[in-house]
C-alpha positions as CSV (number, residue, x, y, z in Angstrom):
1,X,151.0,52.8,-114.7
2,X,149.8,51.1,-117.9
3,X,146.2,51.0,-118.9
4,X,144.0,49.3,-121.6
5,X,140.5,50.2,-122.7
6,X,138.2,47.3,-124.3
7,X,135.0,47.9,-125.6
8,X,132.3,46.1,-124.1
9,X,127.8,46.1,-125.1
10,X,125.5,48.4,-124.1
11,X,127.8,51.4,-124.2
12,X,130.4,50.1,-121.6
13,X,133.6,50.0,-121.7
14,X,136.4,48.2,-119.6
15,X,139.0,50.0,-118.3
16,X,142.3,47.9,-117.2
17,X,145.0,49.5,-114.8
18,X,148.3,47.8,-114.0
19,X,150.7,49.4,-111.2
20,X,154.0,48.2,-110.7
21,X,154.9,47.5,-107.1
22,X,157.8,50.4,-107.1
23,X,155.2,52.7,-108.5
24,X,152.3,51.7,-105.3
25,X,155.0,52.1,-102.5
26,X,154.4,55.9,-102.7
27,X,150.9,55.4,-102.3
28,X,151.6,53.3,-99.4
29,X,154.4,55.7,-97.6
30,X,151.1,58.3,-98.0
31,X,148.6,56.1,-96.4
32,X,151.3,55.7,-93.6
33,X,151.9,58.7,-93.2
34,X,148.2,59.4,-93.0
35,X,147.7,56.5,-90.3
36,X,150.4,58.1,-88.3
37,X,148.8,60.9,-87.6
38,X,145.4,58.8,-86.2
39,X,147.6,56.6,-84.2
40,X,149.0,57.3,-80.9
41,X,152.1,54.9,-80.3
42,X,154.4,55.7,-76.8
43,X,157.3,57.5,-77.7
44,X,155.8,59.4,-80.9
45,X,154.3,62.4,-81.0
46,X,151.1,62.2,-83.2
47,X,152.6,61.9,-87.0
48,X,156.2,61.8,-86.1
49,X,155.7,57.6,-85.8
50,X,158.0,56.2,-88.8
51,X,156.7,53.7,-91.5
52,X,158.2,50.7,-90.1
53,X,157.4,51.1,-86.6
54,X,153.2,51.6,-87.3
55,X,154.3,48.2,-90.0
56,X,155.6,46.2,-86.7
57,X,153.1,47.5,-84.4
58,X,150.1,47.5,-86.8
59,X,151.0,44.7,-89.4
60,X,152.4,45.4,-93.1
61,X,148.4,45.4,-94.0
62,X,147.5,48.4,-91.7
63,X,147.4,51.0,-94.8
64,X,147.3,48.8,-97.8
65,X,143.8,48.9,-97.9
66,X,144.3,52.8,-97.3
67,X,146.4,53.3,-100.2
68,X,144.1,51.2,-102.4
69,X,140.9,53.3,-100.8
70,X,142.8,56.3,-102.3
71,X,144.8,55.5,-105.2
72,X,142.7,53.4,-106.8
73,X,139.9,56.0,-108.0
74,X,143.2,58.5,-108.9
75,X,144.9,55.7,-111.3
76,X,141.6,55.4,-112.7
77,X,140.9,59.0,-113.5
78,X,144.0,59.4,-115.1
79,X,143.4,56.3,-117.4
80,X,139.8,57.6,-118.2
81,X,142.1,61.1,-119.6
82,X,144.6,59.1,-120.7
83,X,141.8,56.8,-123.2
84,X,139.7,60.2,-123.5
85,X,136.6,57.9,-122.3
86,X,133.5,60.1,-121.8
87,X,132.3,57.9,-119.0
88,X,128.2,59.3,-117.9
89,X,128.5,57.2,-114.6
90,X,130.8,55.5,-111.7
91,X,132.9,52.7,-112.7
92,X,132.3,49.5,-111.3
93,X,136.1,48.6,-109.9
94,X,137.4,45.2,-109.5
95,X,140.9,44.7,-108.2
96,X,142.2,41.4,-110.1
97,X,145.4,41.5,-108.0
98,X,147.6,43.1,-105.4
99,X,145.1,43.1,-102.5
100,X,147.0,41.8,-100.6
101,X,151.0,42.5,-101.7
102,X,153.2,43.2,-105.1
103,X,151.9,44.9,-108.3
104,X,148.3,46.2,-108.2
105,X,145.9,45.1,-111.3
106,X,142.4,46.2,-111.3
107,X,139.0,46.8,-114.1
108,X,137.0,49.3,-114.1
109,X,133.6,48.5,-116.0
110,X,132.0,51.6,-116.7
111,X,129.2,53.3,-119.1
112,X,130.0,55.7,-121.6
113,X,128.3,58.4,-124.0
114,X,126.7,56.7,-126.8
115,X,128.0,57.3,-130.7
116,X,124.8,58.5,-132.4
117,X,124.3,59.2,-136.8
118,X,121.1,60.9,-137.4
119,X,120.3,62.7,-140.8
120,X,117.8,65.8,-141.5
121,X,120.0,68.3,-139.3
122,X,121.0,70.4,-142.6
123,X,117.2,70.9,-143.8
124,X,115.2,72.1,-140.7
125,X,113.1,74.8,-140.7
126,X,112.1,77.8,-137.9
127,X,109.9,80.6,-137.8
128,X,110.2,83.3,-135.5
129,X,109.4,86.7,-135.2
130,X,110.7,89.5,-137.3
131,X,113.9,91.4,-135.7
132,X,112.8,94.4,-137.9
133,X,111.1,97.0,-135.8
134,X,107.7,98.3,-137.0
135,X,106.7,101.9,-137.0
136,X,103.9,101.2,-134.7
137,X,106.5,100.0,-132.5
138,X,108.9,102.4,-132.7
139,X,105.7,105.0,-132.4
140,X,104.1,103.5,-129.1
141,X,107.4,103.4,-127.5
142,X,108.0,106.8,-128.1
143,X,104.6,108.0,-127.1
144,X,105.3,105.8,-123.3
145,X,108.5,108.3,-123.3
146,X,106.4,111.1,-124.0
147,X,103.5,110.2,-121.2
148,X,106.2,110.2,-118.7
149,X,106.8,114.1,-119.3
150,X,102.6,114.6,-120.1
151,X,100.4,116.7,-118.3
152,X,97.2,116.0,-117.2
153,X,94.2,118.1,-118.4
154,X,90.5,117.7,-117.7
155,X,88.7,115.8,-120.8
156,X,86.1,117.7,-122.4
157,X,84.5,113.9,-123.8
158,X,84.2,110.7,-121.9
159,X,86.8,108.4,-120.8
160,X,88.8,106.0,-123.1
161,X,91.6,104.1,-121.8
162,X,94.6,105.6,-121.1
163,X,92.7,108.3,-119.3
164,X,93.1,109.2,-115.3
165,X,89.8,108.3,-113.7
166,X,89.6,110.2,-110.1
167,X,86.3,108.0,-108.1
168,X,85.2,106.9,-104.9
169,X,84.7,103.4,-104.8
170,X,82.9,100.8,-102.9
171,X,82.5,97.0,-103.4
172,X,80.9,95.1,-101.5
173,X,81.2,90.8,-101.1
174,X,77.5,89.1,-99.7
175,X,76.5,92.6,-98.3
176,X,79.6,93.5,-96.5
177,X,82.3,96.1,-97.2
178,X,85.1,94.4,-98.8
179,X,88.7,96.2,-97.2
180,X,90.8,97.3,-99.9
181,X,88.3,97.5,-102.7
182,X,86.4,100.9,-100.6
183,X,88.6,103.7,-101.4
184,X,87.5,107.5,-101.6
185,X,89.7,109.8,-104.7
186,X,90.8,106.7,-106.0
187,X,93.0,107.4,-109.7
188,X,93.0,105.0,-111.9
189,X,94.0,104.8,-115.1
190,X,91.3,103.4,-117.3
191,X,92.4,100.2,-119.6
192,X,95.2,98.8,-116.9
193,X,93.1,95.8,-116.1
194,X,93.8,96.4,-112.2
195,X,91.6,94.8,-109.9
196,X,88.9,93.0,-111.7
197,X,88.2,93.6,-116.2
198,X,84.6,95.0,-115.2
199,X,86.0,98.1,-113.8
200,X,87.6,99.3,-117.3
201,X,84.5,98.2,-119.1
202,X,82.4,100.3,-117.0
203,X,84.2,103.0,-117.2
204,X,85.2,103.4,-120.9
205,X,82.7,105.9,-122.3
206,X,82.0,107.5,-118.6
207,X,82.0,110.8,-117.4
208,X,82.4,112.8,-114.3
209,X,79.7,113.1,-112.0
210,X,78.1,109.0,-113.6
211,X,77.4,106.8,-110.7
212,X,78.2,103.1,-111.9
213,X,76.9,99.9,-110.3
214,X,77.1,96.8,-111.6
215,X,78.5,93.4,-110.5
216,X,81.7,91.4,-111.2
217,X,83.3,88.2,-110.7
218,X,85.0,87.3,-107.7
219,X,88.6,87.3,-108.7
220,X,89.4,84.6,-105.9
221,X,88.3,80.6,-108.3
222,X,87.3,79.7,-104.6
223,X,84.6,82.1,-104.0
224,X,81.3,81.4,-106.2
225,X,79.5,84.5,-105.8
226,X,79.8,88.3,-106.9
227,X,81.5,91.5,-106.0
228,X,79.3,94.5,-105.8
229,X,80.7,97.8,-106.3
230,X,79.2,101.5,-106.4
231,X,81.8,103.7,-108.7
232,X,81.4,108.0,-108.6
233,X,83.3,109.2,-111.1
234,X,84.3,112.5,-109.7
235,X,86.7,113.5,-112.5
236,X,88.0,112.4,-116.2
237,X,91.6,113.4,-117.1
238,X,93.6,113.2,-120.4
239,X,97.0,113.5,-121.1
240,X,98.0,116.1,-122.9
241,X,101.6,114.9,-124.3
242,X,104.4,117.0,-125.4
243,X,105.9,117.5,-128.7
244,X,108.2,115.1,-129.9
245,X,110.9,117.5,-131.1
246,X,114.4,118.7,-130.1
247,X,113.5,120.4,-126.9
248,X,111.6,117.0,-126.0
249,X,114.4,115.1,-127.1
250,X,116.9,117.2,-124.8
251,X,114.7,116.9,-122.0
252,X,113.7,113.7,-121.6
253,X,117.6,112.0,-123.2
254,X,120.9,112.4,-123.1
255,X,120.2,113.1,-127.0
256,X,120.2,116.6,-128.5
257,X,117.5,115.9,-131.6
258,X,114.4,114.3,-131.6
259,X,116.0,112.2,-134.6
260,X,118.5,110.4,-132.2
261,X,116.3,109.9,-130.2
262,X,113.8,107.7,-132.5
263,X,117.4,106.0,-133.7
264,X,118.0,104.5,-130.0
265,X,114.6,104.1,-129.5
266,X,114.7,102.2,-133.0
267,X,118.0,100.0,-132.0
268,X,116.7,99.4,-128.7
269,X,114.1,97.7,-129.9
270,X,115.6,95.9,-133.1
271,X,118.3,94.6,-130.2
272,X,115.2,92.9,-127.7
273,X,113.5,91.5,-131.3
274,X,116.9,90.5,-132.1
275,X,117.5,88.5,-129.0
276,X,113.8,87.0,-128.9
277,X,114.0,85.8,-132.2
278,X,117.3,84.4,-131.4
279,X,116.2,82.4,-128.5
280,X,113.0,81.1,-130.2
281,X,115.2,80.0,-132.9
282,X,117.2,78.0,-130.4
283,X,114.2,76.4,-129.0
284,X,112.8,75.3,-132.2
285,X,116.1,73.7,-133.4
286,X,116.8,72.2,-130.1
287,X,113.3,70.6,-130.5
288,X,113.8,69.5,-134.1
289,X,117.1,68.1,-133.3
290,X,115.6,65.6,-130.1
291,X,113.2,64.7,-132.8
292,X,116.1,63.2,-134.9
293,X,117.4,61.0,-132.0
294,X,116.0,57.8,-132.5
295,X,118.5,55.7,-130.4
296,X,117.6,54.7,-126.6
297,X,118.9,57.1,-123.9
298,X,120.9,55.6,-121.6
299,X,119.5,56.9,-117.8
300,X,122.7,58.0,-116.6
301,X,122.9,60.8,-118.8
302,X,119.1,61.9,-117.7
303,X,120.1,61.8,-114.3
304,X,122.9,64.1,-114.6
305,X,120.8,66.5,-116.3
306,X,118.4,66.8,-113.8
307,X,120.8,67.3,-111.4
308,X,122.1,70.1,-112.8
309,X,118.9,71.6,-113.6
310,X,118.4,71.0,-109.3
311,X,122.2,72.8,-108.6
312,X,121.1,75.4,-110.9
313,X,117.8,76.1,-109.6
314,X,119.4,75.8,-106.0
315,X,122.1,78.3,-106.9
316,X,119.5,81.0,-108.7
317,X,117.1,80.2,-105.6
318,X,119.8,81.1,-103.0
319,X,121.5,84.1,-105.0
320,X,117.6,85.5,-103.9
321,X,118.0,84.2,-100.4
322,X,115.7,81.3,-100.8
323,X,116.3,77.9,-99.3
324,X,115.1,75.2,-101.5
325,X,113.4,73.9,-98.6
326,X,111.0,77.2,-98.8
327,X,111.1,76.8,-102.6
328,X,109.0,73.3,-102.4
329,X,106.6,74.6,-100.2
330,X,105.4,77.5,-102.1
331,X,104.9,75.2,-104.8
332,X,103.3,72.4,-103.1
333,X,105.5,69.4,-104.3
334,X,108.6,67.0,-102.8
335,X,112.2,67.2,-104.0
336,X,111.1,63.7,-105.3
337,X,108.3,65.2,-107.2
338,X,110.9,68.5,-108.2
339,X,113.1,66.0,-109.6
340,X,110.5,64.2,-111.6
341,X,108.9,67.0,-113.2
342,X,112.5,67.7,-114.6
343,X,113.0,64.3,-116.0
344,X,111.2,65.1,-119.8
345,X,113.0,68.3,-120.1
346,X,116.1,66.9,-119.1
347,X,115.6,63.6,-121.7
348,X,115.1,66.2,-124.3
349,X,117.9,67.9,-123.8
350,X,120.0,65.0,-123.4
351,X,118.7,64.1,-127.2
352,X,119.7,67.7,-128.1
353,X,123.6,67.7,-127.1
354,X,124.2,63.7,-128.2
355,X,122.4,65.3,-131.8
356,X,125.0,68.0,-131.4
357,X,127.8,65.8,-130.9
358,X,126.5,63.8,-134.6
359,X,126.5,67.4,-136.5
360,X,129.8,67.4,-134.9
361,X,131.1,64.1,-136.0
362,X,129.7,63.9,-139.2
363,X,130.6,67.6,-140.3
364,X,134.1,67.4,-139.2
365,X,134.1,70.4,-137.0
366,X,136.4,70.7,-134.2
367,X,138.0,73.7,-132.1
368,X,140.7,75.4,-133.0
369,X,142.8,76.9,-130.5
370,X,141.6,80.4,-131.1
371,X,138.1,78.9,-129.9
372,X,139.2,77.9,-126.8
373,X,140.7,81.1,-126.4
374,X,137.7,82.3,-126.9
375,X,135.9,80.5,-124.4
376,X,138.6,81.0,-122.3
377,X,138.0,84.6,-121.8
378,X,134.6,84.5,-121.7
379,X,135.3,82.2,-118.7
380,X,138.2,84.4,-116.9
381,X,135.5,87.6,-117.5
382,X,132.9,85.5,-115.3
383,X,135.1,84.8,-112.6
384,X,137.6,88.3,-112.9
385,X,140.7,86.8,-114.4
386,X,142.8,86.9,-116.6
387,X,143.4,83.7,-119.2
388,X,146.7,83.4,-117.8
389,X,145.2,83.7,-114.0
390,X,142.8,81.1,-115.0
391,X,145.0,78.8,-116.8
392,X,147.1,78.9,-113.7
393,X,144.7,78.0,-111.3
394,X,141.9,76.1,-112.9
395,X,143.9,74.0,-115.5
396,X,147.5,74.0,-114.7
397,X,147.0,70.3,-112.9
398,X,143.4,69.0,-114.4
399,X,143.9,68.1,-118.2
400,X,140.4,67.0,-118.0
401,X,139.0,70.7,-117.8
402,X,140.8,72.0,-120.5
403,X,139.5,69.0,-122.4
404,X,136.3,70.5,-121.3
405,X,136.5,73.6,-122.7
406,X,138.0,72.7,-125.5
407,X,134.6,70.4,-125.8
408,X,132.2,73.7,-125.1
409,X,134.1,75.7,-127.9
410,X,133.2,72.9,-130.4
411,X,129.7,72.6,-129.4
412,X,129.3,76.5,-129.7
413,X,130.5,76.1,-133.2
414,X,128.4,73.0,-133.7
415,X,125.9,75.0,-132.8
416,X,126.3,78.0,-135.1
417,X,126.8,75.5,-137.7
418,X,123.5,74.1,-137.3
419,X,121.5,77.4,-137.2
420,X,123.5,78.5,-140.1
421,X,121.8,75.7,-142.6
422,X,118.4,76.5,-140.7
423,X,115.6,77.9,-143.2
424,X,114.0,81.1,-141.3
425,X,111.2,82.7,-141.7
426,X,109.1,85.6,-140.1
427,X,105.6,84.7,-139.1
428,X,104.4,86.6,-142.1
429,X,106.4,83.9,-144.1
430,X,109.6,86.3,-145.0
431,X,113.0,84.9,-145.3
432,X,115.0,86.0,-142.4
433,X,118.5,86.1,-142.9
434,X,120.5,84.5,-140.0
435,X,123.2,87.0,-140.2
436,X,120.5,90.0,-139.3
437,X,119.8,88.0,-135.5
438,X,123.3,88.7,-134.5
439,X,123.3,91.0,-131.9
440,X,125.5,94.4,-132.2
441,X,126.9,93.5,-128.8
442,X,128.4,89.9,-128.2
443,X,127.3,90.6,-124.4
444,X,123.7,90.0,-125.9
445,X,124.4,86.7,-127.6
446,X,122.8,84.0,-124.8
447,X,125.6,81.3,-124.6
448,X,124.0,78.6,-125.9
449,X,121.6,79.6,-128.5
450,X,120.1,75.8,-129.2
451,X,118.3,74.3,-126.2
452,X,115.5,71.8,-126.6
453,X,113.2,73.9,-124.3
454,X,112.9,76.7,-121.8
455,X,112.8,75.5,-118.3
């Protein structure tokens, strides 16, 4: 097989295929071969009929058409590798010659990824929240660890939120009992915000034996009128929560002072503040990089995008059981109207990775083999491999794949790259340095940490 690439306009290119005669007679003894086994002749088992029996039977045309059917799209991928086109859509395939006998010719128009400059990428700017913990933080979480073990004491003032409320209720909707909001010895704790905000506002500042009526607004948009309720406060409770010292900390941990405890209480939440400010970072740079794309988008690229966002949103939806089917009707709208809705976010994130692939072009960054490695064994851990396990049965054949990956370990670095030149800042206006984002554990580190916007 020989092959050409010409480039053509509008980000196509043509792709020309020559096959020698000798070369298309395999591809023609496995199209007979294939037609033998849908043929019955007399004499021949099904299969078992040889080549030039089904060609005097059938005609020396029977399975050219076959073979063409077949190794046509196969020839082609292997020029596409070959060239290292990145086509974004089906070729359009002509055969120039050998429909009918001899060598086998044939162009194959097809679109390909657009080459994109854009400038600005090494002077944007993010803010996002501060990764340091604060001591209020590090306080209230330690004071939810204490309520768990707290014990409940009558409260000798009125209530305040965070105190247990014990009432009998009764609301009422047009002068009838509503069901579920008529409950006698009801606890509640005051400040949650459960069933409708005037509850907690009545009862802040109330004590036991107050009667409370007032009215409140329906929570249902559709209904116009009020809820009525009667509240008896039959008893106010605070809790009374434990010391936060070594007993506590043995108690309530696996920790044996209350100082380790407040250090993993501190980590644990420097490592959530880590990872937020990591992924707003990502969204903002995303953003600012689809700003920088100027050039059209081709369509073809869109469309792919928002198919994956549908095979990705099918797979998440059916991991929970849920047919897409069901999906669509809980939310009111048509796979046509699904499949719009994703078209912006998919546009914008088609600006994002062709922005990428700039950074990448212009700053000379490629993967090494040790970043394909890398990726590699992220990949294998996914599917419980081994590189070598994987490389066997994913790549071994498909040069294409590897090229993929090898494609996803420069983008990661693109990536880092980028957020690496990125001015950050807290909300208060504090440099933050990039280095203090990274996660202790690479487990934490979402794989792609630019996107152009949550979905």
């Amino acid at each position: 097989m020989r092959s050409t690439v010409e480039a053509l306009e509008g980000n196509r290119v043509k792709v020309s295929v020559d096959i020698e005669a000798d070369e298309f007679e395999e591809k023609l003894d496995e199209a007979f071969r294939k037609l033998a086994r849908q043929v019955r002749l007399p004499g021949f088992r099904p299969g078992k009929a040889p080549r030039r029996v089904l060609e005097a039977r059938l005609g020396p045309q029977a399975a050219r058409g076959e073979a063409l059917s077949d190794a046509v799209p196969e020839y082609y991928a292997q020029a596409v590798v070959d060239h290292d086109v990145d086509v974004i859509a089906p070729p359009e395939i002509d055969i120039t010659s050998g429909a009918e006998d001899g060598p086998v010719s044939f162009d194959a128009v097809v679109e390909v990824r657009p080459l994109i400059t854009i400038t600005g990428y090494d002077q944007l700017k993010a803010e996002v929240p501060s990764p340091d913990p604060t001591d209020e933080e590090i306080s209230e979480q330690i004071d939810q660890l204490r309520k768990q073990f707290g014990d409940l004491a009558p409260a000798a003032r009125p209530a305040i939120d965070g105190d247990n409320v014990t009432m009998d209720i009764y609301g009422s909707y047009n002068g009838e009992e509503v069901e579920g909001l008529t409950v006698d010895d009801y606890a509640y704790e005051v400040g949650q915000g459960a069933v409708v905000p005037e509850i907690d506002e009545e009862l802040r500042g109330a004590k036991a034996g107050d009667i409370l009526e007032f009215n409140a607004k329906h929570p249902d948009p559709d209904e116009d009128g009020l809820l009525r309720f009667r509240i008896l406060v039959k008893e106010v409770q605070e809790t009374i929560l434990p010391d936060f010292d070594d007993e506590f900390a043995q108690e309530a941990s696996e920790f044996d002072t209350a100082e380790e405890l407040r250090a993993d209480v501190t980590e644990n939440i420097a490592r959530h503040k880590r990872v937020n400010a990591l992924n707003s970072l990502g969204r903002q740079v995303g953003e600012q990089l689809a700003e920088l794309v100027t050039d059209d988008i081709p369509d073809a690229l869109v469309d792919a995008e928002v198919a994956h966002r549908l095979r990705t949103l099918e797979m998440r939806l059916g991991s929970q059981g849920i047919e897409i089917e069901g999906y669509l009707e809980a939310i009111g709208q048509t796979a046509e109207e699904l499949a719009e809705g994703l078209r912006e976010p998919a546009l914008q994130e088609a600006k994002t990775d062709l922005a990428l692939r700039a950074v990448a072009a212009a700053e000379s960054i490629e993967a090494a083999d040790e970043d394909v490695d890398f990726e590699l064994a992220a990949l294998a851990a996914q599917v419980g491999q081994t590189v070598g396990e994987l490389k066997s049965s994913l790549f071994a054949d498909d040069e294409s794949r590897l090229k993929g990956v090898r494609l996803d370990a420069q983008m990661r670095k693109t990536r880092e790259w980028v957020l690496e030149q990125v001015e950050i800042t807290d909300l208060d206006g504090n440099t933050v340095e990039r280095s203090s984002l990274n996660p202790d554990d690479e487990s934490d580190l979402p794989p792609n940490t630019i996107e152009s916007q949550t979905t």
